[in-house]
Backbone as CSV, one residue per row, in Angstrom:
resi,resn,N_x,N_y,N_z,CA_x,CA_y,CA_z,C_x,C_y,C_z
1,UNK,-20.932,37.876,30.429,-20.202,36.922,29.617,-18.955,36.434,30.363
2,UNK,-18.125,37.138,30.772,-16.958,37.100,31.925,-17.035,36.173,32.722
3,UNK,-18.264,36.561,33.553,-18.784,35.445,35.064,-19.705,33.845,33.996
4,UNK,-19.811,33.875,33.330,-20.399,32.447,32.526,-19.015,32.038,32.301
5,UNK,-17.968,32.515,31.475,-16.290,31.873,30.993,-15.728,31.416,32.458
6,UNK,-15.963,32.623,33.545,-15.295,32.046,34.536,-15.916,30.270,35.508
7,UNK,-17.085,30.598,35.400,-18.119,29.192,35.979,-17.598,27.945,35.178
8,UNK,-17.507,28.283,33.718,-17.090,27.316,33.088,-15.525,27.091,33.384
9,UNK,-14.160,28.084,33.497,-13.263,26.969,33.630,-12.735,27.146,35.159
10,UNK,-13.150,27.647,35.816,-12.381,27.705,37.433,-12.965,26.389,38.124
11,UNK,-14.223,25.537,37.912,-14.370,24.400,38.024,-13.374,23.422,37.570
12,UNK,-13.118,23.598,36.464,-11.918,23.073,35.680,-10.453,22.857,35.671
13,UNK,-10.028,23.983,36.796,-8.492,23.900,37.084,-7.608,22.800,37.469
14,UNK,-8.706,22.089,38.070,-7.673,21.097,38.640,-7.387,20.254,37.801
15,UNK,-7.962,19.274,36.550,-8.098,18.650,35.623,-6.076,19.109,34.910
16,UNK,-5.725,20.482,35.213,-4.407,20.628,34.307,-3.483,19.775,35.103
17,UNK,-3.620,19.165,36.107,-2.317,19.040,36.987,-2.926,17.322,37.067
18,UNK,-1.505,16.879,36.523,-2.111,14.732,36.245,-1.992,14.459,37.310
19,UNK,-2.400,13.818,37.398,-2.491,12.939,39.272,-1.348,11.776,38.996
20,UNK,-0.984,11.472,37.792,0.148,10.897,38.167,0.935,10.279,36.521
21,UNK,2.511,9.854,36.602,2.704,9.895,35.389,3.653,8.599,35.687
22,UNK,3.805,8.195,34.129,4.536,6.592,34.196,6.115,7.156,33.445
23,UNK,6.960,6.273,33.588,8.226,6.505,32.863,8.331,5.073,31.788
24,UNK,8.623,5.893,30.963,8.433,4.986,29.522,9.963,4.822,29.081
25,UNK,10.145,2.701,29.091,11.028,2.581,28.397,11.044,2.564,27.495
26,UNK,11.844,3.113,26.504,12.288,3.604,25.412,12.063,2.354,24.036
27,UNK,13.184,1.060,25.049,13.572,-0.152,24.636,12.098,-0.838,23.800
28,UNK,11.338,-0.695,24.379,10.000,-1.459,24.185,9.465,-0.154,22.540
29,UNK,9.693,0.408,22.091,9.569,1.573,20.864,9.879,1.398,20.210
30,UNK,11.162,0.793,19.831,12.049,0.634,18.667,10.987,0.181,17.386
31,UNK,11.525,0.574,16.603,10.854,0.041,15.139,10.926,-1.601,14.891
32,UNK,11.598,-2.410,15.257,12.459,-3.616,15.153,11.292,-4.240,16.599
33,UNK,11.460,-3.711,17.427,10.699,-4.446,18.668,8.995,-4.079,18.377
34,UNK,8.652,-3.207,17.862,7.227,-3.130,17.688,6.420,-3.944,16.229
35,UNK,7.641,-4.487,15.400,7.206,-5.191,14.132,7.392,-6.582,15.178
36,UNK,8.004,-7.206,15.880,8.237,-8.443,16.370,7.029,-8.596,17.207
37,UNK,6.696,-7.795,17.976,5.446,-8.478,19.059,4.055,-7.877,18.181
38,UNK,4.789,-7.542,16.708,2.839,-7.743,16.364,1.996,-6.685,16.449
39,UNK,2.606,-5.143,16.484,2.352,-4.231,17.030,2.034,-3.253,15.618
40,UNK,0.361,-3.053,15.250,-0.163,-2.755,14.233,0.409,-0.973,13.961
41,UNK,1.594,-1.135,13.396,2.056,0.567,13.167,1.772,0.913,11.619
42,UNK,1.548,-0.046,10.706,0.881,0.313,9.557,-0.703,0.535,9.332
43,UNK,-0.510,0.516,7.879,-2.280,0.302,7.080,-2.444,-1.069,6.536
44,UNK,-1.805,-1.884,7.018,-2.009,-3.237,6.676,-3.026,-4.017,7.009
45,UNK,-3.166,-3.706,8.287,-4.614,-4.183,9.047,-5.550,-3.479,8.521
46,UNK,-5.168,-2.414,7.931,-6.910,-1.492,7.699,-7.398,-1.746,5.977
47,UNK,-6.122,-2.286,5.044,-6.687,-2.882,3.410,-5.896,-3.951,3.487
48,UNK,-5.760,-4.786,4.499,-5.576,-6.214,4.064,-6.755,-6.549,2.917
49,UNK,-5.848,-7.266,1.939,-6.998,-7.769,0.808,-7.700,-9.185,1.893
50,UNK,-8.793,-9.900,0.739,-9.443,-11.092,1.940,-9.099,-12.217,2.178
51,UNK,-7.992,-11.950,0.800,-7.298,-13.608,1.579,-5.792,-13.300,1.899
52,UNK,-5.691,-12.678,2.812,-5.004,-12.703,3.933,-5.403,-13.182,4.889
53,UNK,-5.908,-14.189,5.415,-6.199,-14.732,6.396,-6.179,-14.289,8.028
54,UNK,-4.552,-14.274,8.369,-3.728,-13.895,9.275,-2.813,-13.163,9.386
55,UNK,-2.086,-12.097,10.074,-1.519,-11.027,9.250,0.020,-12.037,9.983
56,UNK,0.973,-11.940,8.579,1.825,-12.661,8.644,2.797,-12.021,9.913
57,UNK,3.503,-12.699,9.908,4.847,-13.132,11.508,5.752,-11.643,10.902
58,UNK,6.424,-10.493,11.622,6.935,-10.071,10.782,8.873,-10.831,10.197
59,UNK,8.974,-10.137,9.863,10.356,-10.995,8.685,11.161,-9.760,8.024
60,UNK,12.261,-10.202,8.481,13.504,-8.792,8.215,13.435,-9.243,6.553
61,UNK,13.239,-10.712,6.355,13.890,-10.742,4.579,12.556,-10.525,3.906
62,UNK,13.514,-9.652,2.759,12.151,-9.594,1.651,11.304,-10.690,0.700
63,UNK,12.096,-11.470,0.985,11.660,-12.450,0.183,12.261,-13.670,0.647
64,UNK,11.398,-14.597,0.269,11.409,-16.159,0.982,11.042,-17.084,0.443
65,UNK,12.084,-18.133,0.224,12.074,-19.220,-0.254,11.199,-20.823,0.449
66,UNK,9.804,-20.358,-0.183,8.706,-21.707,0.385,9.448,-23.090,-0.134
67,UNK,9.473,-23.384,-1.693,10.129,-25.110,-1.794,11.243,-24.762,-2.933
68,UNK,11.760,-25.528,-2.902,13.178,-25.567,-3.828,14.284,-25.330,-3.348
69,UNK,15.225,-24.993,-4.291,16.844,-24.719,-3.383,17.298,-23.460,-4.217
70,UNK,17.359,-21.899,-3.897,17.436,-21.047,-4.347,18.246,-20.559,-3.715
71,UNK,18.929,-19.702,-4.023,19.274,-18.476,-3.163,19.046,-16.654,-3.624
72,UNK,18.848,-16.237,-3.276,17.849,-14.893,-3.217,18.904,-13.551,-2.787
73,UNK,19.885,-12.863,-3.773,20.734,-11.929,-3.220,19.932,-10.840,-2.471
74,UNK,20.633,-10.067,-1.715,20.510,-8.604,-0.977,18.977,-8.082,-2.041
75,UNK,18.243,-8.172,-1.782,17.204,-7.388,-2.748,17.239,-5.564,-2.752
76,UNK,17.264,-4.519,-4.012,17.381,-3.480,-3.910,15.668,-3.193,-3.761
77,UNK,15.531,-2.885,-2.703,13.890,-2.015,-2.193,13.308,-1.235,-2.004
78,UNK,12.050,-0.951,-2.783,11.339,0.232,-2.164,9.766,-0.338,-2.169
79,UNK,9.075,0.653,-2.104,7.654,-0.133,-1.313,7.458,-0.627,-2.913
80,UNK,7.361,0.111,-3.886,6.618,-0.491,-4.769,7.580,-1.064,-6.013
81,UNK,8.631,-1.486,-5.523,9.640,-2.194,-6.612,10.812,-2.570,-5.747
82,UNK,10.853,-3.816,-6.092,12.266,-4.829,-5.787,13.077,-5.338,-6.749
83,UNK,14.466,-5.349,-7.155,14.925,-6.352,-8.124,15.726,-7.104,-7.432
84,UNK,16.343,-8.233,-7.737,17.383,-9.414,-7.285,18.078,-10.264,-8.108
85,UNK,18.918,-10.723,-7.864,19.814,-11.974,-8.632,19.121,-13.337,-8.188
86,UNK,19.240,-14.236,-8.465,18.321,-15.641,-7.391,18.991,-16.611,-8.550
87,UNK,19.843,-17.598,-7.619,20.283,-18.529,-8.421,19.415,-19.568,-7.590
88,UNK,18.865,-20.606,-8.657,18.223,-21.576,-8.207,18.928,-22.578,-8.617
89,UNK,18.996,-23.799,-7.868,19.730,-24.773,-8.013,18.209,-26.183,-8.888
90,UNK,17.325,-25.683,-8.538,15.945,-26.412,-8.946,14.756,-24.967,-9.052
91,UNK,13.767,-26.076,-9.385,12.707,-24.866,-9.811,12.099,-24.877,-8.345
92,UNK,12.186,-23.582,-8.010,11.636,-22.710,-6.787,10.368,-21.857,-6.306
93,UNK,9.836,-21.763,-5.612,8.720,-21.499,-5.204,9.274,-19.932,-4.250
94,UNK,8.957,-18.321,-4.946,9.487,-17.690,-3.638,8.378,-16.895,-3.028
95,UNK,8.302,-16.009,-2.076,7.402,-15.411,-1.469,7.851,-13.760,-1.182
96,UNK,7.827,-12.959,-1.675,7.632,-11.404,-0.856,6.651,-11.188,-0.515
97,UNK,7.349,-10.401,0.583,7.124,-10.341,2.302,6.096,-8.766,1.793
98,UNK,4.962,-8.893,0.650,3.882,-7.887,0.443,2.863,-8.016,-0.009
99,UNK,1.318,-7.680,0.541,0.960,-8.177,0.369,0.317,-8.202,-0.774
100,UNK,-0.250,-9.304,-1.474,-0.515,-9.487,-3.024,-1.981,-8.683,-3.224
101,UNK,-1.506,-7.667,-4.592,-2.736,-7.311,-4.845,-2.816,-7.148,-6.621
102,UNK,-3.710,-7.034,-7.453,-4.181,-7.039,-8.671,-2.939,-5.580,-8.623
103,UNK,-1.784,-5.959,-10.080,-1.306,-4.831,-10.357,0.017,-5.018,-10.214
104,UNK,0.734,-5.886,-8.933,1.629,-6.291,-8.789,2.404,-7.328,-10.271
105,UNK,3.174,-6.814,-10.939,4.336,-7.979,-11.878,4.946,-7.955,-11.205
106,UNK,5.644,-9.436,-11.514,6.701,-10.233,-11.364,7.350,-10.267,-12.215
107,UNK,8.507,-10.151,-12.572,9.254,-10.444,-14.313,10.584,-11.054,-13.834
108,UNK,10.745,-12.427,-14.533,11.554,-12.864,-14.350,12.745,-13.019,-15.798
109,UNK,13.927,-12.814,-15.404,14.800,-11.732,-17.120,14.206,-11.295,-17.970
110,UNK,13.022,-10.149,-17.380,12.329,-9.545,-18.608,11.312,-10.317,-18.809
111,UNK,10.824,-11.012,-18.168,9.464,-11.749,-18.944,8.401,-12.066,-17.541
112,UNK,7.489,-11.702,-18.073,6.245,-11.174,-16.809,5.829,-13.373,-16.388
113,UNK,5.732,-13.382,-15.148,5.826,-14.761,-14.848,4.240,-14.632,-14.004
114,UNK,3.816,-15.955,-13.867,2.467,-15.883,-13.191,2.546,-15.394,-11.352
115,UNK,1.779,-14.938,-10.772,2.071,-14.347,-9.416,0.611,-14.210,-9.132
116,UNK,0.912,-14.573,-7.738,-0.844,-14.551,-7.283,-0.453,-14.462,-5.506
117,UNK,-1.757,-14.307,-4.809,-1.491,-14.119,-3.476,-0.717,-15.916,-2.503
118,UNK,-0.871,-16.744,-3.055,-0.295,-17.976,-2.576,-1.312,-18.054,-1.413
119,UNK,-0.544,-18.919,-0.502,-1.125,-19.274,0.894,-1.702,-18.894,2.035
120,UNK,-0.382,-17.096,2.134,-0.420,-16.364,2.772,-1.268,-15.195,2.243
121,UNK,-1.285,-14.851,1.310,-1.278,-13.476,0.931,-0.842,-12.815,0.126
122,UNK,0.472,-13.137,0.301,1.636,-12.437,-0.097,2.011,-12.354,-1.951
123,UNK,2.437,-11.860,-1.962,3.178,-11.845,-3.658,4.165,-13.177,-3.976
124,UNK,3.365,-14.413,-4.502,4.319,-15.830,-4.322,4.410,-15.961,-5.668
125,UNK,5.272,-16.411,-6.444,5.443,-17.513,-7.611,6.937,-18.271,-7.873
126,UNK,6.843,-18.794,-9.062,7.778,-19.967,-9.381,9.139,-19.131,-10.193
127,UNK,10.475,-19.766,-9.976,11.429,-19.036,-10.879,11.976,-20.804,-11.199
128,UNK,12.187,-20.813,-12.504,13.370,-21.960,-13.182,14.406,-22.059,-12.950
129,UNK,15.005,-23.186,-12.791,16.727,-23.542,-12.149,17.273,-22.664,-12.920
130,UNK,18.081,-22.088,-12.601,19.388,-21.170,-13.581,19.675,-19.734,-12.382
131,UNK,20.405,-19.236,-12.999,20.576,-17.887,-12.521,19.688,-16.476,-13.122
132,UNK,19.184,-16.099,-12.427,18.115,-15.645,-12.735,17.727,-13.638,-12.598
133,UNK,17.850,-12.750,-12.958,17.189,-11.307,-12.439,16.076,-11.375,-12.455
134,UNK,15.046,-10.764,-11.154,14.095,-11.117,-11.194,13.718,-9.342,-10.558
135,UNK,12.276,-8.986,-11.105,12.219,-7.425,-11.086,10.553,-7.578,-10.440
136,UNK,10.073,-7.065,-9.166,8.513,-7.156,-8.989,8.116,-5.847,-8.664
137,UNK,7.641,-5.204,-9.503,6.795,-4.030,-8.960,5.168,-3.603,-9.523
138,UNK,4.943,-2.855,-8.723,3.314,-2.191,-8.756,3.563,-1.349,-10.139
139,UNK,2.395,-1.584,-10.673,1.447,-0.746,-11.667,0.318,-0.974,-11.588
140,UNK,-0.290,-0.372,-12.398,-1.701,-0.380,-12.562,-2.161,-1.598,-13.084
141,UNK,-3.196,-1.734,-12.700,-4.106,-3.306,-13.119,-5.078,-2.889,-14.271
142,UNK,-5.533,-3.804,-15.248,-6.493,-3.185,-16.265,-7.760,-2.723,-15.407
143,UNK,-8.455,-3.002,-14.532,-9.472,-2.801,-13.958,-8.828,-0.576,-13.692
144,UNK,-7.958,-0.593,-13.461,-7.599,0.863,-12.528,-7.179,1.356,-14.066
145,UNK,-6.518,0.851,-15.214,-6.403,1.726,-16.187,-8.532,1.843,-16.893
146,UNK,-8.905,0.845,-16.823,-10.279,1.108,-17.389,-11.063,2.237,-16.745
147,UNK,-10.806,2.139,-15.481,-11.594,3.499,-14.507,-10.928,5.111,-14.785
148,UNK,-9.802,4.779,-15.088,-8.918,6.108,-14.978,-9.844,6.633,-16.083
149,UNK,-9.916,5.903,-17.525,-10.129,6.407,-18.724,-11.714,6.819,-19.138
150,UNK,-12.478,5.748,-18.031,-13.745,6.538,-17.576,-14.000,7.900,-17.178
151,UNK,-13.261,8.236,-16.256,-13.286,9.342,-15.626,-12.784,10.667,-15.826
152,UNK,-11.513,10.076,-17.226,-10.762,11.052,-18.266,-12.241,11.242,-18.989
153,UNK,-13.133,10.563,-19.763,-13.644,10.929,-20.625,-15.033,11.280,-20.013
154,UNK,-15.430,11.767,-18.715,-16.431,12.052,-18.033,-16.045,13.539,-17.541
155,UNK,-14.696,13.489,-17.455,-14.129,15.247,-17.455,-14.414,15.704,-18.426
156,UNK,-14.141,14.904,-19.511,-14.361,15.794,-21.205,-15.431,16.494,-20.935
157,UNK,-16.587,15.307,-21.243,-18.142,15.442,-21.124,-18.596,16.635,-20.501
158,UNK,-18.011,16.702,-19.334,-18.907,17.592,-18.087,-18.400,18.749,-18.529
159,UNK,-16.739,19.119,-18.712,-16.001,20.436,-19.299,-16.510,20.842,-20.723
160,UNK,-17.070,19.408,-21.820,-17.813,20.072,-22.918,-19.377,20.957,-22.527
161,UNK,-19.850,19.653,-21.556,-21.627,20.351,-21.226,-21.529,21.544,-20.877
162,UNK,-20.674,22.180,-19.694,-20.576,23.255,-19.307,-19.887,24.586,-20.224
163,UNK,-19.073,24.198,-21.275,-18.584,25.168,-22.378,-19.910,25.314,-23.154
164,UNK,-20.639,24.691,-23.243,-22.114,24.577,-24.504,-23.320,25.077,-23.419
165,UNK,-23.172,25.234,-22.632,-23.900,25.682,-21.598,-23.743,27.330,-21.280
166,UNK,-22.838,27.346,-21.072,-22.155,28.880,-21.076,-22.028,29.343,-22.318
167,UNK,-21.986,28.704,-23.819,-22.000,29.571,-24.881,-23.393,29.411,-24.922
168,UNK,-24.680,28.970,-24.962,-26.242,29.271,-25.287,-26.169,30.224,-24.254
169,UNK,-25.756,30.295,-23.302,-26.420,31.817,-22.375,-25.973,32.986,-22.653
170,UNK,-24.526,32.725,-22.868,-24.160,34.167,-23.564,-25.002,34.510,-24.851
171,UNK,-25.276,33.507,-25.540,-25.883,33.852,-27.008,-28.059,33.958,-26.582
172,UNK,-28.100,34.207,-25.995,-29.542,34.084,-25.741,-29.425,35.276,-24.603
173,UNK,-28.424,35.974,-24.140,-28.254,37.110,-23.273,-27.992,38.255,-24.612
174,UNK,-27.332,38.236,-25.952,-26.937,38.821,-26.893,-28.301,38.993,-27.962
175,UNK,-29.151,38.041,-27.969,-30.072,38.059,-28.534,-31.471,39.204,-28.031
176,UNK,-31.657,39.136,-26.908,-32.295,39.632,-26.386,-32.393,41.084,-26.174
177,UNK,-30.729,41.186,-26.292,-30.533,42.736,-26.002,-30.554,43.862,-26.882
């Protein structure tokens, strides 16, 4: 066994020692330089929905003003909820910079506004001239609450079959004896 382990790695030794190595600038890593040249470090490429077309340019702002005259404060962010102030001077067209999927609201002062993937992809709709709070985050879509409640009541099922299953055997093991 010894002389077979040894055949196998003393052929092998040389393979530990690289024949040669590169020095890596750092500069070219940054988080900031690898979103600019396009450099796939997410799961975006892997569940882009299908109309995403093209995977968008990246963009420091969260949100973006396609037509009208708005302005769009500091947005408070996290992946699955944004809120903002947005004074519009006219009725506005805006865009976050995520991409649109079934589940995503929009609520503009409390009131759920229409939102769809737009041009890009992305999470786009309309806000009315005025000054405005505007709140967009993920929940569940009726399609994902209808499945959940499938699958709640398919646990029942299977946890009842198997309780009624296990009480006839005990009772047909008691009978017998």
């Amino acid at each position: 066994m010894t002389a077979a382990l040894a055949l196998l790695i003393v052929p092998n030794l040389s393979h530990l020692h690289a024949a040669r190595t590169a020095d890596v600038d750092l500069q070219f890593w940054t988080p900031l330089r690898l979103a600019t040249t396009g450099f796939e470090s997410t799961t975006m490429g892997e569940v882009a929905p299908h109309w995403i077309t093209a995977t968008p340019a990246y963009s420091s702002q969260a949100v973006k003003v396609l037509s009208g005259d708005a302005q769009v404060e500091s947005p408070g962010r996290t992946p699955f909820r944004w809120t903002s102030l947005v004074k519009a001077k006219t009725e506005s067209t805006l865009e976050v910079s995520t991409a649109w999927f079934p589940g995503w609201d929009v609520q503009v002062d409390g009131h759920s506004v229409d939102a769809g993937p737009g041009g890009r992809g992305l999470i786009t709709f309309r806000v009315p001239s005025g000054d405005h709070t505007l709140a967009v985050s993920y929940g569940r879509s009726g399609l994902e609450e209808g499945a959940t409640g499938i699958s709640i009541l398919a646990l029942i099922f299977v946890g009842a079959a198997l309780l009624r299953s296990h009480a006839l055997q005990t009772s047909s093991r008691h009978r017998s004896s």
